[in-house]
C-alpha positions as CSV (number, residue, x, y, z in Angstrom):
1,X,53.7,76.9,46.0
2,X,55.9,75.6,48.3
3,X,58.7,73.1,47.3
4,X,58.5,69.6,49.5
5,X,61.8,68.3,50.0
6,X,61.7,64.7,50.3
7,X,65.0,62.3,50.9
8,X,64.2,58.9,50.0
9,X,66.9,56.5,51.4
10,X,68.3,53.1,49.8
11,X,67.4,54.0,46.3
12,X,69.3,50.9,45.1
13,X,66.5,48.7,46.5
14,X,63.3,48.8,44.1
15,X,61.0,49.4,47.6
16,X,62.6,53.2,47.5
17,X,62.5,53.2,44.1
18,X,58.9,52.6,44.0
19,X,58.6,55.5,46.9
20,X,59.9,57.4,44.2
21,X,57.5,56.6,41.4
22,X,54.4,57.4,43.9
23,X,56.3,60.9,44.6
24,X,56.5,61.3,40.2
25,X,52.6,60.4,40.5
26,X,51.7,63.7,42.7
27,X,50.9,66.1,40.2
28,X,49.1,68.9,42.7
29,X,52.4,69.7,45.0
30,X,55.9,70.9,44.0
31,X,58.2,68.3,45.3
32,X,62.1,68.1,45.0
33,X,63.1,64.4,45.4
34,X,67.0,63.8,46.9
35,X,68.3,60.0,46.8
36,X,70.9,58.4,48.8
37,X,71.9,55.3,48.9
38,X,75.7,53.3,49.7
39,X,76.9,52.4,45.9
40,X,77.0,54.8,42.6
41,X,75.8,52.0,41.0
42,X,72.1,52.3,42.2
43,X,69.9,53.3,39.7
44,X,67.2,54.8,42.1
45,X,70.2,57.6,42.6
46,X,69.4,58.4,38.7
47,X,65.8,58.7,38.9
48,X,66.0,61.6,41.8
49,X,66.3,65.4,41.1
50,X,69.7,65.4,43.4
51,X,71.2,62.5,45.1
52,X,74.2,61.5,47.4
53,X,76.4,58.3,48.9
54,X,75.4,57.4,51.8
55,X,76.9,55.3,54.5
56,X,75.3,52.1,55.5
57,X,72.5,52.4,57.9
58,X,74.9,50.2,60.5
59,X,77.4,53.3,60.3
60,X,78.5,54.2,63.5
61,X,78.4,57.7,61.4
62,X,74.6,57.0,59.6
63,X,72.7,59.7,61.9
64,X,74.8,61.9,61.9
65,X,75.5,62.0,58.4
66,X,71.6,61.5,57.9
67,X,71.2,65.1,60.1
68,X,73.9,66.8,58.4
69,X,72.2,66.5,54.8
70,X,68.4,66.9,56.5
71,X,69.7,70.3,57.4
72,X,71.8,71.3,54.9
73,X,69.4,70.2,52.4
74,X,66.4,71.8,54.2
75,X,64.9,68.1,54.5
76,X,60.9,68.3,55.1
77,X,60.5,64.6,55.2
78,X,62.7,61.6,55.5
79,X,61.5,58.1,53.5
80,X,62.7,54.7,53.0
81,X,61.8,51.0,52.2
82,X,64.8,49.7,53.5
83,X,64.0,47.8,57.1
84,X,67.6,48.7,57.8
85,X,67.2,52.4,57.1
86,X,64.4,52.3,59.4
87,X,65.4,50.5,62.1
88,X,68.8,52.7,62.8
89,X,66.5,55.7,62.5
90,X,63.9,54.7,64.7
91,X,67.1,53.1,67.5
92,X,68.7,56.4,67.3
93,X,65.3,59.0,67.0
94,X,66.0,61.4,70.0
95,X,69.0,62.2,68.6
96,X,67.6,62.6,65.1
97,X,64.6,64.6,66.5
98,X,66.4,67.1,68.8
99,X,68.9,68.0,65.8
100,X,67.0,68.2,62.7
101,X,63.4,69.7,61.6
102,X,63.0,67.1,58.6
103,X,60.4,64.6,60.0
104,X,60.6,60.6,59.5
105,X,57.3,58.8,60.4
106,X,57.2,54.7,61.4
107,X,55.2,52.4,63.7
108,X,56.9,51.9,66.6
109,X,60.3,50.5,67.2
110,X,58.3,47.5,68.8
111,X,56.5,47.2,65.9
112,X,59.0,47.4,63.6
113,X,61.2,44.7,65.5
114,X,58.1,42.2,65.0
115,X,57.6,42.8,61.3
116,X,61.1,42.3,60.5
117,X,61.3,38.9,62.6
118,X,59.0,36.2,60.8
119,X,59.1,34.6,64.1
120,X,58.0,37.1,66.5
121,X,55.2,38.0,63.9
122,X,53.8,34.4,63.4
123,X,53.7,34.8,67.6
124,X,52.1,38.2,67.9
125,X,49.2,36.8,65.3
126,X,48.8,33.6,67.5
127,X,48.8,36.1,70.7
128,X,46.6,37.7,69.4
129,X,44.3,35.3,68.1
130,X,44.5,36.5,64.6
131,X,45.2,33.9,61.8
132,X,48.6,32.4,61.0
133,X,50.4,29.4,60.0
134,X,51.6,27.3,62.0
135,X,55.2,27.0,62.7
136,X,58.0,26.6,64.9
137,X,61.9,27.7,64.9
138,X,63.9,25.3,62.8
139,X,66.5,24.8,65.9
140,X,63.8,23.3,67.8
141,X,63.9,19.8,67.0
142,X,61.2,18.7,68.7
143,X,58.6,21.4,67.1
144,X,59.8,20.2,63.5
145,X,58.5,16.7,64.7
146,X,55.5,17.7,65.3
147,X,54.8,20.3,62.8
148,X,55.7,17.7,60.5
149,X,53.4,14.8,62.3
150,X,50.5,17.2,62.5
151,X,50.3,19.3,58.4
152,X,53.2,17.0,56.9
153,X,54.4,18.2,53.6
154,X,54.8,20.5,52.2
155,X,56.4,22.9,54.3
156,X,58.3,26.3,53.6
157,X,61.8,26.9,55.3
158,X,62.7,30.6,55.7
159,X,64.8,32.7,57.0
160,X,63.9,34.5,60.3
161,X,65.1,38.4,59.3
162,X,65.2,37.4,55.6
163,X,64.0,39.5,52.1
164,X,61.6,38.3,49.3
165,X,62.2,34.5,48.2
166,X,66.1,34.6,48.7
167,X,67.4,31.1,50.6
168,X,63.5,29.7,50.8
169,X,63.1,26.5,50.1
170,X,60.0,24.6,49.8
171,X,60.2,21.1,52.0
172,X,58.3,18.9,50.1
173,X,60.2,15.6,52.3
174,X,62.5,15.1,54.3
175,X,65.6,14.9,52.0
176,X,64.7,18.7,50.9
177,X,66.1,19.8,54.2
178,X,68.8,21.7,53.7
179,X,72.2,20.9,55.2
180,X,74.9,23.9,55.6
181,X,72.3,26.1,56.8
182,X,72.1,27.8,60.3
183,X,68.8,26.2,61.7
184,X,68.7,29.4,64.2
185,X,68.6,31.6,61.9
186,X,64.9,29.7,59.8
187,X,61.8,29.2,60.6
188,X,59.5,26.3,59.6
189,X,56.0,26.9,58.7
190,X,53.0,25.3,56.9
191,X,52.7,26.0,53.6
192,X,49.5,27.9,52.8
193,X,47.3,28.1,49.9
194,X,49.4,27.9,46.5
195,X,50.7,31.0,43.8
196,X,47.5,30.9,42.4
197,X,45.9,32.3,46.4
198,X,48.4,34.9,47.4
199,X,47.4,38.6,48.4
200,X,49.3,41.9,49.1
201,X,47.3,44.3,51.8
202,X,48.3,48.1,51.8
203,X,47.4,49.7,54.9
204,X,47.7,53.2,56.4
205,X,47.0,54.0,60.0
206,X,47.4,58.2,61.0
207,X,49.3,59.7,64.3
208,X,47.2,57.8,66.7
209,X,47.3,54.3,64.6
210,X,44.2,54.3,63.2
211,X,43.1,52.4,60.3
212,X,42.4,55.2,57.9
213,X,41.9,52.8,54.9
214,X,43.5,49.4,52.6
215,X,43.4,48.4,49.3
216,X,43.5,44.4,48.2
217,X,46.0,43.2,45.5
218,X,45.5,39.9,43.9
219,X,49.0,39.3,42.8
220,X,51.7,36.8,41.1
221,X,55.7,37.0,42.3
222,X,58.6,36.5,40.2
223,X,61.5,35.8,42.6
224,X,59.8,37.3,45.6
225,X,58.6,40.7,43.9
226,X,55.1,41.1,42.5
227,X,55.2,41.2,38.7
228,X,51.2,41.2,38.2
229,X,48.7,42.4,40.5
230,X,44.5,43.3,40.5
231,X,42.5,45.3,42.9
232,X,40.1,43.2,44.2
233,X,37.3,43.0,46.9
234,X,37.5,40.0,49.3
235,X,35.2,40.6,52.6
236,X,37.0,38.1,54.9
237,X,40.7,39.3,53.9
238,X,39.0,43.4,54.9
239,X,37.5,41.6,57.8
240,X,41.0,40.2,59.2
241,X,43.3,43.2,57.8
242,X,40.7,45.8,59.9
243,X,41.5,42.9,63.5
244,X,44.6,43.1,62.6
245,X,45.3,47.1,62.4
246,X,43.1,47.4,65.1
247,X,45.5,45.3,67.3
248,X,49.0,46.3,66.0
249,X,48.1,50.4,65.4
250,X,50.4,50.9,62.3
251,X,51.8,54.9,62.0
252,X,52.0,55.3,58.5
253,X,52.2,52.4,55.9
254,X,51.8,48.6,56.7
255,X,51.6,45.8,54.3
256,X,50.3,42.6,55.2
257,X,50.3,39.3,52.8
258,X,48.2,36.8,52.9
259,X,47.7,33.0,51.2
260,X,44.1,31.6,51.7
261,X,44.2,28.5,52.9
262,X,42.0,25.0,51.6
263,X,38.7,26.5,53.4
264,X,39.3,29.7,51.6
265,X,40.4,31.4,55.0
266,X,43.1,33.9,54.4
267,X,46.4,33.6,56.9
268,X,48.9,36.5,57.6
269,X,52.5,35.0,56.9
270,X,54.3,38.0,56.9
271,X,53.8,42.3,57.5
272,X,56.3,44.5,56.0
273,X,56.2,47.6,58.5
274,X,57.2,49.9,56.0
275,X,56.0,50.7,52.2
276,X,55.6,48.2,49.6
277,X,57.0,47.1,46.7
278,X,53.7,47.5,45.2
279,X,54.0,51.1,46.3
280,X,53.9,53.1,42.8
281,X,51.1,50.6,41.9
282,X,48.6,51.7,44.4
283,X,49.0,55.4,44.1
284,X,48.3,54.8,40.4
285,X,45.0,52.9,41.6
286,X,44.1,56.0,44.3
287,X,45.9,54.6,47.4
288,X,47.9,57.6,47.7
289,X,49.6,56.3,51.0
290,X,52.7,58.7,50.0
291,X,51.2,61.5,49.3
292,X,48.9,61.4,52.4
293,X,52.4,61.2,54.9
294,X,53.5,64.3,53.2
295,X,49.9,66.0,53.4
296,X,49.7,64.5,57.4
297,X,52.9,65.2,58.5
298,X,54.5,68.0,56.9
299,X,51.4,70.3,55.6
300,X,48.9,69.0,58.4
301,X,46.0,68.5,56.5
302,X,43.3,66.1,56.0
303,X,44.1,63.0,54.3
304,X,40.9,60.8,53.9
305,X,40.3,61.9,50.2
306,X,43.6,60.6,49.4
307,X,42.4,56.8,49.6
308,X,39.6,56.3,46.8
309,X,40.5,52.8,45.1
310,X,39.5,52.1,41.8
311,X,39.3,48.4,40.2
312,X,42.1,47.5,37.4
313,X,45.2,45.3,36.8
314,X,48.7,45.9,36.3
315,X,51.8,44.3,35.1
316,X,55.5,45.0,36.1
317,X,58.3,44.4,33.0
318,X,61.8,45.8,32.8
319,X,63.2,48.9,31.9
320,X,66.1,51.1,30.9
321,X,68.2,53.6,32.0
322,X,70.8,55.8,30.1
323,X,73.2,57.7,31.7
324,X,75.9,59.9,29.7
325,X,79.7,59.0,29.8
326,X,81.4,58.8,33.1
327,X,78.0,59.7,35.4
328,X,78.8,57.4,37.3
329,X,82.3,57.9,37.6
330,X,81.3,61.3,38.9
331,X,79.3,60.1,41.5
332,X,81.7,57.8,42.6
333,X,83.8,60.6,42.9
334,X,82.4,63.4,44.4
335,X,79.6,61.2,46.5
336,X,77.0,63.5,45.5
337,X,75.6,64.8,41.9
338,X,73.4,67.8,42.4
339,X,71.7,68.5,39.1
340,X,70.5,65.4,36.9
341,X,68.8,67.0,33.8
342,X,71.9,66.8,31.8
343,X,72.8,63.8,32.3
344,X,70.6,61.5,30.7
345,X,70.8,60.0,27.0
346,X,66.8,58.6,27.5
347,X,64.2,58.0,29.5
348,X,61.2,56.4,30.2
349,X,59.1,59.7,30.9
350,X,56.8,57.4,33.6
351,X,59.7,57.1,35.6
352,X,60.8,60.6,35.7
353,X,59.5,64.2,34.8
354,X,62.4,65.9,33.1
């Protein structure tokens, strides 16, 4: 059989980390997993077969230094669940195209610019005439007004390109307004539904951007990252999820979340073009949205038996690493450590086939 090489980028973050849980989960294809990421003190570069330093994506030196290890290390297929990752990719993929074979697979560059902006994605719901909450830029003055005159509180303040629930604040009157803020870089929108209403989407769309098929997580967040979730049916969030990939045409993996509002409508407030961090959690439910880019792209074969869902619950709680003496010392040092299976003291064996 032959051995997939897989380079997952930005290990450190726990999207790529879940990437790499998924890949642990295929147990019908050989598959050698190579981390990178920028700092020896990311744990995702522990949990990979062979892993490297990497530069950060805003390097002027990133695609090159991305090629050079796609072809020294025979890449087949490039990953990530870092937006930055992918967007210098995607900016730079003629170049990345012409001089290496490994393949790296996104929505558009388009695409990706919306789902990265809650802005411009709130706008290309409204456009078109999918559901979203309402909103405005914070800088505009004016729209606050009337956002304000129209829903009143309470109101969520985020930031336009920002991650998870880091510098949101919840407006619940007018002395939560923050002061040393930059108002161009927020957005203001209505606050929809409550915890208790919140959904995560996986979608995967093949070459042409076709829906091939989703799965529906019920889920609780702790500090912006799902720490329970339940595979559920819901006919109106399918309904909306199917207008909406039938409108955007997602390559590859696209989450959407969702908050049902007091009529029990649900409202898009945000799309991660990219995996999720409820990645691993899916595959182990049947939404094999990993494996299927490695059986699509780099084998070419069918992929629509790779999305059976099954019903079930599941809970995320923290773990442990141990790492031998000076490991990462040695990473520091040499920016690469190319055999891990002496290294460890223990390990969780659902995080890692030794």
């Amino acid at each position: 059989m032959k051995k997939i090489k897989v380079l997952v980028l930005g290990v450190g973050g726990n999207v790529s980390q879940g990437i790499i849980k998924a890949l642990r989960h295929i147990d019908n294809l050989s598959i050698e997993i190579i981390g990178a990421c920028i700092s020896e003190d990311s744990a995702g570069l522990y949990l990979c077969d062979k892993s490297f330093i990497s530069p950060y994506a805003n390097d002027k030196n990133f695609i090159s230094w991305l090629i050079n290890i796609c072809n020294c290390e025979n890449i087949d297929i490039v990953m990530s669940g870092v937006e930055e990752n992918i967007h210098s990719i995607l900016k730079d993929y003629t170049k990345f195209s012409e001089k290496t074979t490994a393949k790296f697979v996104s929505s558009s560059y388009e695409n990706v610019l919306i789902g990265n902006n809650k802005f411009l994605t709130c706008d290309w719901l409204k456009k078109n005439n999918c559901n979203y909450p309402k909103y405005c830029l914070y800088s505009d003055k004016k729209e606050v007004k009337n956002i304000i005159n129209l829903i009143n509180f309470p109101l969520i303040l985020k930031p336009i390109n920002g991650k998870g629930s880091k510098n949101v604040f919840v407006i619940k009157s007018y002395d939560d307004f923050p002061e040393q803020i930059n108002s161009k870089d927020y957005i203001l929108q209505e606050c929809v539904g409550n915890d208790d209403s919140e959904y995560t989407v996986g979608c995967y769309g093949d070459k042409k951007g076709k829906l091939v098929d989703l799965i529906i997580m019920k889920r609780k967040l702790l500090n912006g990252t799902t720490v329970w979730a339940k595979v559920v049916d819901d006919d109106a969030i399918k309904e909306e999820t199917i207008k909406i990939c039938n409108k955007f045409k997602p390559v590859g993996p696209l989450n959407i979340q969702y908050r049902k509002n007091k009529d029990g409508i649900p409202v898009c407030f945000e799309m991660n073009v990219r995996f999720s961090g409820t990645t691993p959690m899916r595959s182990k439910f049947g939404f094999r949205d990993v494996e299927a880019m490695i059986r699509e792209y780099v084998l070419n074969e069918d992929i629509k038996n790779l999305f059976k869902s099954k019903k079930g619950e599941v809970f995320r709680y923290t773990n442990e690493l141990y790492l031998k003496e000076e490991t990462m010392e040695t990473m520091g040092k040499n920016k690469k450590i190319e055999d891990m299976k002496n290294l460890f003291l223990g390990i969780d064996l659902l995080e890692k086939k030794i």
